[in-house]
VMD Tcl script that builds the backbone (N, CA, C; Angstrom):
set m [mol new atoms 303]
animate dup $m
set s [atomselect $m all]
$s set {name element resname resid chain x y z} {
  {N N UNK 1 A 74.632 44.725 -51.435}
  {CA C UNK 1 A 74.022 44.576 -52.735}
  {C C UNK 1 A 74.686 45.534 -53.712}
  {N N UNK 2 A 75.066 45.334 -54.862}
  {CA C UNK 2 A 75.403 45.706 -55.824}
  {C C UNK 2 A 74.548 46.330 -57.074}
  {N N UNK 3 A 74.340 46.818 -57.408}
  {CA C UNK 3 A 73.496 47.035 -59.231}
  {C C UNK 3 A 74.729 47.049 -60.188}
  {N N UNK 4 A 74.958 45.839 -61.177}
  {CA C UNK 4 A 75.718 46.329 -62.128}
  {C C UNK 4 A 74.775 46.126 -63.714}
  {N N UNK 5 A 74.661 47.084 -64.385}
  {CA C UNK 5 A 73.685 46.584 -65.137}
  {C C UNK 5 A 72.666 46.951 -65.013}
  {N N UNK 6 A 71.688 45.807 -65.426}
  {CA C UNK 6 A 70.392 45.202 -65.052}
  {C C UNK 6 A 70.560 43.876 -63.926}
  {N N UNK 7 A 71.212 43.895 -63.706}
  {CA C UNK 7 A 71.859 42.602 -62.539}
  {C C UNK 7 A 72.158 43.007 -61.345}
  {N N UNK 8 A 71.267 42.583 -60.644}
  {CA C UNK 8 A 71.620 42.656 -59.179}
  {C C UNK 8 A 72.728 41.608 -58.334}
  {N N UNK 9 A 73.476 41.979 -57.898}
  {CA C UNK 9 A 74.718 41.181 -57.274}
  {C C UNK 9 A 74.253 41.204 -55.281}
  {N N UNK 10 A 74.059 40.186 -55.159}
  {CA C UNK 10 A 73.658 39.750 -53.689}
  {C C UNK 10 A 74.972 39.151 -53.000}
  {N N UNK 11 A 75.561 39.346 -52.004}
  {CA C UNK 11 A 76.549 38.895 -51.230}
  {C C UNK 11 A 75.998 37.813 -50.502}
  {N N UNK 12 A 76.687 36.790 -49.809}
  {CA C UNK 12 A 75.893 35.662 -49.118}
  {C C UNK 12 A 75.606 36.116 -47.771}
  {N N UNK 13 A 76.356 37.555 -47.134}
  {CA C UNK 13 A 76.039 38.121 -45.873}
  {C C UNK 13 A 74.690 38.914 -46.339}
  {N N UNK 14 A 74.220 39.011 -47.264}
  {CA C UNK 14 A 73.452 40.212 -47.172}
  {C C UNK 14 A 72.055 39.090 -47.229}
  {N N UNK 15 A 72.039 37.866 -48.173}
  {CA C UNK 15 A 70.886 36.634 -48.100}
  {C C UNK 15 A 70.882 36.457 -46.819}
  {N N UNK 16 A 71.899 35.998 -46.211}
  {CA C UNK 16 A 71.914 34.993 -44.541}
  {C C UNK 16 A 70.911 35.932 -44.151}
  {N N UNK 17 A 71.247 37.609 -43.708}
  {CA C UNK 17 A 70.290 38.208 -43.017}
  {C C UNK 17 A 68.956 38.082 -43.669}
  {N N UNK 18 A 68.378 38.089 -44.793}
  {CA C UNK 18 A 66.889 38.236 -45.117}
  {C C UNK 18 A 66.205 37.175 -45.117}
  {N N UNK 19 A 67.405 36.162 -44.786}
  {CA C UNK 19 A 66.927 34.810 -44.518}
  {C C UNK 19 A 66.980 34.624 -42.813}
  {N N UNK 20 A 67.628 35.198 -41.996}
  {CA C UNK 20 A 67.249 35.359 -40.408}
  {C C UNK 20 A 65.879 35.880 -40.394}
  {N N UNK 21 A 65.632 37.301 -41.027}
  {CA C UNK 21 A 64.844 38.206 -40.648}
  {C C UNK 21 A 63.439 37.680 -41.543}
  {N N UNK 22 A 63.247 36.741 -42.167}
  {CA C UNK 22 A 62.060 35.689 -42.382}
  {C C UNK 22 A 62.112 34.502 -41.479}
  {N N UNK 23 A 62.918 33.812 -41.226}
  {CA C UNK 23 A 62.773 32.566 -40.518}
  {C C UNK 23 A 62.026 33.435 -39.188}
  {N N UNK 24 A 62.669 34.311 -38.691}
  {CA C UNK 24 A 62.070 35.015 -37.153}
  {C C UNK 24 A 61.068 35.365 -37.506}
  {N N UNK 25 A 60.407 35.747 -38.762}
  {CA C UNK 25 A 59.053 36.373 -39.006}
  {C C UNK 25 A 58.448 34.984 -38.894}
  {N N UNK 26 A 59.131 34.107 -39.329}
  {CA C UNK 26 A 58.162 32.803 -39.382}
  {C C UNK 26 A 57.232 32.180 -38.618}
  {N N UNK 27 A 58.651 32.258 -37.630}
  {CA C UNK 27 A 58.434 31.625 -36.439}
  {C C UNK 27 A 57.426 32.517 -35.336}
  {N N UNK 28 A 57.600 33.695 -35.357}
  {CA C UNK 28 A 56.965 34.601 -35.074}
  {C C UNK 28 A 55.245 34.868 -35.136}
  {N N UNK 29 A 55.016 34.852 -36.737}
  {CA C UNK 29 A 53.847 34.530 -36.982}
  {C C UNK 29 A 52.907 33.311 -36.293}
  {N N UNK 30 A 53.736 32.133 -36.298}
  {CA C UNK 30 A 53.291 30.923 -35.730}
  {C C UNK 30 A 52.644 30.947 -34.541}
  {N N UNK 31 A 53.835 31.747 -33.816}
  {CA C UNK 31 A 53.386 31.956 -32.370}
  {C C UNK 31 A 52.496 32.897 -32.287}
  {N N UNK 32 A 52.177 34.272 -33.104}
  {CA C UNK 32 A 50.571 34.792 -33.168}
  {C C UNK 32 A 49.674 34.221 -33.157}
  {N N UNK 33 A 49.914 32.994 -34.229}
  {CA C UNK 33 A 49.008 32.307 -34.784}
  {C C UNK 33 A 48.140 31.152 -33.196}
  {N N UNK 34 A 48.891 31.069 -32.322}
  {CA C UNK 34 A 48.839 30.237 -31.731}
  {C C UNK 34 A 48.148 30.859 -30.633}
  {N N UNK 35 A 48.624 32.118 -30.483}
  {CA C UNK 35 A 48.160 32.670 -29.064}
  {C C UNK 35 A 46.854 33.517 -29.189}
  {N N UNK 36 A 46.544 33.895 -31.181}
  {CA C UNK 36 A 45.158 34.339 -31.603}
  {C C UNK 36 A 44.278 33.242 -31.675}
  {N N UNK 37 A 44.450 31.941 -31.649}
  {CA C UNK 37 A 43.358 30.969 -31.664}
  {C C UNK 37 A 43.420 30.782 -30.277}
  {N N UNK 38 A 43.964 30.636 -29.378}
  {CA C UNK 38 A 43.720 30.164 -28.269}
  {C C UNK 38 A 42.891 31.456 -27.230}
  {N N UNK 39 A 43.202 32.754 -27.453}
  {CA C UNK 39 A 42.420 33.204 -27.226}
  {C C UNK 39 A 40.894 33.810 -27.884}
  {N N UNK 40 A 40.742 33.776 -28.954}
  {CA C UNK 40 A 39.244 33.712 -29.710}
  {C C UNK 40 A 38.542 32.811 -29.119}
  {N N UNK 41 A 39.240 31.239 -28.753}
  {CA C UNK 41 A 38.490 30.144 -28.080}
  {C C UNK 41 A 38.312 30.524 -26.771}
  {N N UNK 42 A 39.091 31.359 -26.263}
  {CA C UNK 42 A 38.722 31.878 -24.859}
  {C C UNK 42 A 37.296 32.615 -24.604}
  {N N UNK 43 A 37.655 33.568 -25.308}
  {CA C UNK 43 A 36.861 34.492 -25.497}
  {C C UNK 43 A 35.233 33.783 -26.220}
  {N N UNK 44 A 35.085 33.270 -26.913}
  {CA C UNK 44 A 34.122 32.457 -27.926}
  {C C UNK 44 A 33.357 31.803 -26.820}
  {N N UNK 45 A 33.979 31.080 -25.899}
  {CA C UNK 45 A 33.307 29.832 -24.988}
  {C C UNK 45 A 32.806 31.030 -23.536}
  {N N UNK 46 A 33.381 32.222 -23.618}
  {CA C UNK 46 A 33.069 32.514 -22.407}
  {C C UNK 46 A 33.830 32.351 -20.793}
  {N N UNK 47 A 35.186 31.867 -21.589}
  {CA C UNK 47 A 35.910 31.618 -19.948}
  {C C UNK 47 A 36.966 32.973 -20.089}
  {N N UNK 48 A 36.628 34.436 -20.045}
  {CA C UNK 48 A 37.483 35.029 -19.514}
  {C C UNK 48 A 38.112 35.466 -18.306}
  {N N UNK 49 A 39.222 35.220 -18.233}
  {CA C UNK 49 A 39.998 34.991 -17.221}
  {C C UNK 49 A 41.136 35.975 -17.021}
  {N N UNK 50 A 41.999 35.975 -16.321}
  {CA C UNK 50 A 43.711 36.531 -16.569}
  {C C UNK 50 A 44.442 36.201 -17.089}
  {N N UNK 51 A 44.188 34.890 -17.601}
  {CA C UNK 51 A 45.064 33.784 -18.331}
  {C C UNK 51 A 44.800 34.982 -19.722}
  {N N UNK 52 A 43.287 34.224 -20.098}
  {CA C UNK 52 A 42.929 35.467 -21.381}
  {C C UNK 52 A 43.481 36.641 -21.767}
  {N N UNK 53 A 43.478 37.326 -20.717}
  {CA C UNK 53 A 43.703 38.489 -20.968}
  {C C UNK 53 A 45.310 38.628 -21.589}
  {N N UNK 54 A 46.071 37.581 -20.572}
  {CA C UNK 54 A 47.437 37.962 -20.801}
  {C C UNK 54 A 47.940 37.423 -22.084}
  {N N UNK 55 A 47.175 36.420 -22.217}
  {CA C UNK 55 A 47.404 35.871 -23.978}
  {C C UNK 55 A 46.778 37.203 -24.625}
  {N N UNK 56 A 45.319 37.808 -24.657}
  {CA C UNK 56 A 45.576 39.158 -25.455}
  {C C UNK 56 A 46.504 40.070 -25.743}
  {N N UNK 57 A 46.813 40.162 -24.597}
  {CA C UNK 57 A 48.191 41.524 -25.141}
  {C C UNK 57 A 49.217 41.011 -25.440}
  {N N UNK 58 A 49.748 39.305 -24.626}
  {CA C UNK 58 A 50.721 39.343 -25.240}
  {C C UNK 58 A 50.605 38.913 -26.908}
  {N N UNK 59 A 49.730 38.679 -27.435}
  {CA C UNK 59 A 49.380 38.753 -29.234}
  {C C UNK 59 A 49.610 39.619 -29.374}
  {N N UNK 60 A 49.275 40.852 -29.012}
  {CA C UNK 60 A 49.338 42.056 -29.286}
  {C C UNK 60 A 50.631 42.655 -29.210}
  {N N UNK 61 A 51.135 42.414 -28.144}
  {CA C UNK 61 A 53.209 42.971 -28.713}
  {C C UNK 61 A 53.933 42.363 -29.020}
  {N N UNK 62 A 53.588 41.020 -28.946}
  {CA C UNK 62 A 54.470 40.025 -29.677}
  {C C UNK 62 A 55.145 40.786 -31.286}
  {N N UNK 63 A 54.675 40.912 -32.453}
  {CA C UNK 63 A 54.962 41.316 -33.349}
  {C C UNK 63 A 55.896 42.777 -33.271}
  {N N UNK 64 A 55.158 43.787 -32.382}
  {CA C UNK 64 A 56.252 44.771 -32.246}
  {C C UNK 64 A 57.097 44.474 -31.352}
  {N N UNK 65 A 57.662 43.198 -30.242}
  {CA C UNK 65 A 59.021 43.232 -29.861}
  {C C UNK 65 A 59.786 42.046 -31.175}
  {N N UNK 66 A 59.320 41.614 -31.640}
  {CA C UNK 66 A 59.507 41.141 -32.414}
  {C C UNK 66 A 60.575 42.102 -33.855}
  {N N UNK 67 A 59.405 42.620 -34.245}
  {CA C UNK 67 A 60.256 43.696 -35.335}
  {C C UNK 67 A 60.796 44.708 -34.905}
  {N N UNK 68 A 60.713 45.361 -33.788}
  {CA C UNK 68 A 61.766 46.378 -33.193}
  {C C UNK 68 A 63.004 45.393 -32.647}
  {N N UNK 69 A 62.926 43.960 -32.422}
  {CA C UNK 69 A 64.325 43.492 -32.459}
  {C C UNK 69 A 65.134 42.918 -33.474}
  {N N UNK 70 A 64.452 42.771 -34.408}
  {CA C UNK 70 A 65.028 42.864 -35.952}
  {C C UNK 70 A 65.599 43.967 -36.717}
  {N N UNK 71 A 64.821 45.239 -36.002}
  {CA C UNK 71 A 65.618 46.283 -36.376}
  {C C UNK 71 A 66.753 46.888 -35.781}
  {N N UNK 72 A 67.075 47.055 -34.363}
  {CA C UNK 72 A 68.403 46.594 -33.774}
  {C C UNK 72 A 69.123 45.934 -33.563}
  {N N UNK 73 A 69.057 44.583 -33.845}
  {CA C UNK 73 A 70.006 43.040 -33.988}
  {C C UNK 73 A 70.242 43.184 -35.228}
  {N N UNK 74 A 69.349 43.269 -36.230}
  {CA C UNK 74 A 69.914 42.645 -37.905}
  {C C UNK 74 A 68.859 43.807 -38.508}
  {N N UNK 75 A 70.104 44.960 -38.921}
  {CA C UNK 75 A 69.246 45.804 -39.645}
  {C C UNK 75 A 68.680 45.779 -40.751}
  {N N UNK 76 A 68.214 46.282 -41.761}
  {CA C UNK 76 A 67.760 46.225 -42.867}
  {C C UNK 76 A 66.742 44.515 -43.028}
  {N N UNK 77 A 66.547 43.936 -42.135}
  {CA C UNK 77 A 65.386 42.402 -42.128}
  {C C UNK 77 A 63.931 43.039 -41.595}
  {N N UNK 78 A 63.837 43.842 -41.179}
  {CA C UNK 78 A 62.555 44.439 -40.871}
  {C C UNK 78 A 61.643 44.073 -42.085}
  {N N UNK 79 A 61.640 44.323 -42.959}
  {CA C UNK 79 A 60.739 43.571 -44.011}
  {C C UNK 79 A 60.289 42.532 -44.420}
  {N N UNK 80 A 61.577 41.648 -44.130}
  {CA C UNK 80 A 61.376 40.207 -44.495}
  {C C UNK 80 A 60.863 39.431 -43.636}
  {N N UNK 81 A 60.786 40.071 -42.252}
  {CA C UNK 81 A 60.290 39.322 -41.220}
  {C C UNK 81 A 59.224 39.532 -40.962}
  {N N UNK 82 A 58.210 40.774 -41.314}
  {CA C UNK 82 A 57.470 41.263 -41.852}
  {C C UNK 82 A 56.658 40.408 -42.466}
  {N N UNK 83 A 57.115 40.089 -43.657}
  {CA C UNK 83 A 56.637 38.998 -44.517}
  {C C UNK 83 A 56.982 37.644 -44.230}
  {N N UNK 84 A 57.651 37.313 -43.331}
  {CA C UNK 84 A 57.728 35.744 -42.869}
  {C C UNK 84 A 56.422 35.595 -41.700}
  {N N UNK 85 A 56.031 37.020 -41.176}
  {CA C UNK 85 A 54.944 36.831 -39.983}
  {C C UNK 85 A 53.404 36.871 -40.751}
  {N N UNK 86 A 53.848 37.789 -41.787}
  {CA C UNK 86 A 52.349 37.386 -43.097}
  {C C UNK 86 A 51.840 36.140 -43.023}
  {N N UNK 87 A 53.062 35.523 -44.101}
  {CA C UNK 87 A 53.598 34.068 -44.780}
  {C C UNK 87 A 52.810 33.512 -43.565}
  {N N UNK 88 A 53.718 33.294 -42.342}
  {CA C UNK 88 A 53.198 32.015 -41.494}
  {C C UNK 88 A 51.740 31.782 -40.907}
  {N N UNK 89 A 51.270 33.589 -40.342}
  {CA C UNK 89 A 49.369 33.446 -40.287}
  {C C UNK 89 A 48.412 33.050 -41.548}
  {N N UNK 90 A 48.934 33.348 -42.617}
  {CA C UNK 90 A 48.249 32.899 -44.045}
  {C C UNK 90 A 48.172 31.460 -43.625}
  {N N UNK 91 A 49.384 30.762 -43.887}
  {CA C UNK 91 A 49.689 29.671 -43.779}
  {C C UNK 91 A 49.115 28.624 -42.608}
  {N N UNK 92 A 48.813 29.459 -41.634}
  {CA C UNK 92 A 48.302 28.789 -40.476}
  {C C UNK 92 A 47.075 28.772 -40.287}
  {N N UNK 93 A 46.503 30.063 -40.991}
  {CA C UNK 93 A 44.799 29.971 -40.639}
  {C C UNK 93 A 44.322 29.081 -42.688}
  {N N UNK 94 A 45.152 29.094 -43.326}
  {CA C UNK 94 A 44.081 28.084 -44.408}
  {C C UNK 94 A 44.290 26.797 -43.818}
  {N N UNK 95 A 45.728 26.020 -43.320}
  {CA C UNK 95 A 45.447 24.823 -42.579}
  {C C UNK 95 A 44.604 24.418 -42.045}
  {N N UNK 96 A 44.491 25.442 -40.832}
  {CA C UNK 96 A 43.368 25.058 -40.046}
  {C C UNK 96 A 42.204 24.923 -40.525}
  {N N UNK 97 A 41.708 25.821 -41.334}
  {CA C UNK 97 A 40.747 25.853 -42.073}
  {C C UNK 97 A 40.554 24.214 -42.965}
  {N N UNK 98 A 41.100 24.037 -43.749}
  {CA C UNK 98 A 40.965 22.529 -44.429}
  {C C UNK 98 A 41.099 21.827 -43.466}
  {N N UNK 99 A 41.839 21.474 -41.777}
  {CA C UNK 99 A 41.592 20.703 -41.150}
  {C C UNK 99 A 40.284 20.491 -40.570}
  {N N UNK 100 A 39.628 21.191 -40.518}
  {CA C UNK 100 A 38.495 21.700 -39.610}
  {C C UNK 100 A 37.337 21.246 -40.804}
  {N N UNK 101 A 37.675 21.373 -41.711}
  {CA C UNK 101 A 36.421 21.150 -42.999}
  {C C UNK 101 A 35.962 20.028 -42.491}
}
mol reanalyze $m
mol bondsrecalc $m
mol representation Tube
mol addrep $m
């Protein structure tokens, strides 16, 4: 990245990465998204199990192996992926929500 000016100058290597390091947040989020409803329904109905459990934690580090490998594969995306794992639980729990209405 550049500052010349008031103008910021972006290289297309420096987009590609903040565009990796969101798509992986994306995708990322999704899969929170997937493994926090399936276990709430676990948990909700009363069938805890090992299955349960292991969907708990793995929700639970999913996001930090997640962004600790964004920060050693593709540095400086830690943020954006960040915000692609926001983006995609937002995105996933109002769906559901209007589906469910």
């Amino acid at each position: 990245m550049i500052l010349k000016g008031m103008t910021l100058i972006v290289d297309d290597t420096v987009m590609m990465r903040l565009l990796i390091g969101f798509v992986i947040g994306g995708v990322s989020g999704f899969m929170q998204f997937i493994l926090l409803a399936k276990f709430t329904e676990s948990i909700t109905s009363g069938a805890i199990n090992k299955k349960t459990v292991l969907i708990g934690v793995s929700q639970f580090f999913l996001p930090l192996a997640v962004l600790l490998g964004c920060a050693f594969l593709f540095t400086g995306t830690v943020i954006w992926a960040a915000a692609g794992m926001v983006t995609a639980l937002i995105l996933c729990a109002v769906v559901r929500f209007i589906r469910n209405r």
